[in-house]
N, C-alpha and C positions, 0 to 999 in steps of 0.2 A: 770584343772581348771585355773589355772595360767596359761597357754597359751593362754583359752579364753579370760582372762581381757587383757592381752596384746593387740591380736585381738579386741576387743569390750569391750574400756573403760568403768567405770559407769561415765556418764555423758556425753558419747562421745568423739567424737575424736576433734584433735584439729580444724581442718575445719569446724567439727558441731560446737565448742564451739563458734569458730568465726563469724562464720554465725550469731548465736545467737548473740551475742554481737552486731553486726553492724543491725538486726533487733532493739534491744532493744534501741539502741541509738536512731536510726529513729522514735520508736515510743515515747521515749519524747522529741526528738525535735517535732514533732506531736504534742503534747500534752503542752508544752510551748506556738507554736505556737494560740493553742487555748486559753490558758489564757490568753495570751495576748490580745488577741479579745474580750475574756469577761470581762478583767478589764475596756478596751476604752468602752466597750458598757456600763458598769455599770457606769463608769464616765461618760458619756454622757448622761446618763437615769436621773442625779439628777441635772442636770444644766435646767434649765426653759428654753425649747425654746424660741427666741427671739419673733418671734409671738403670742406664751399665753401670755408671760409677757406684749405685746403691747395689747391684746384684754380683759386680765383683766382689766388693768391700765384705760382704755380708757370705757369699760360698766360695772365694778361693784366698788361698790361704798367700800373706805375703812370701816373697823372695825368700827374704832372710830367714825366717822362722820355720818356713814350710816342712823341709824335712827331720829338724829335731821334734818338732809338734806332733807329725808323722809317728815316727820312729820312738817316741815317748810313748803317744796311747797306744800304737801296737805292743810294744814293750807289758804295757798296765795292766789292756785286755789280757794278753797272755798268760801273766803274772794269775790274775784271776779264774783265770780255767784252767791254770795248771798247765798250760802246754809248754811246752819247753823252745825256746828262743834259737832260733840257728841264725847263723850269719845274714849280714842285709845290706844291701851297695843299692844305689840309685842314679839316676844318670837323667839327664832334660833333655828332652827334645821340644823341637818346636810346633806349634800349634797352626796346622794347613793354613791360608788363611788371612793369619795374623801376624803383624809384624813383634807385637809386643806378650802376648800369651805361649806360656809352654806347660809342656805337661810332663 
């Protein structure tokens, strides 16, 4: 019996152990390599493309201002066609979707 462990380690010989070792390290440099790529992708996931931010800024109108702005040019339009003005309420809802967009 103690001849066999001599012959065939538990755990291997030192070539296997080695092997092992130089596999395991490769696999978390592997695997760093991937965080690393998913940390740049999740940091780049929360910065506003330069384009939405230009295409919001440019056709929706902000928060604050939205419905007097609204409710102003309809108001003007009217005024100018002569139509007569009736009552007008407004209400937000949310945009499918998005956490931060309403309509």
């Amino acid at each position: 019996m103690a001849a066999g462990l001599v012959m065939w380690p538990i755990g291997g010989s030192a070539e296997d152990l080695e092997r092992e070792r130089v596999r395991l390290l490769e696999q978390v440099r592997k695997q760093q390599v991937t965080l690393e790529r998913s940390r740049q992708n999740a940091a780049a996931s929360k910065k506003p493309a330069p384009k939405a931010t230009v295409f919001l800024s440019e056709y929706f109108l902000t928060p604050r201002t939205a419905y007097s702005t609204l409710i102003s040019e309809l108001l003007d339009a009217a005024a100018k066609t002569k139509i007569q003005a009736k009552e007008h309420a407004y209400s937000v809802e949310g945009v499918e979707g998005s956490d931060t967009a309403s309509t």
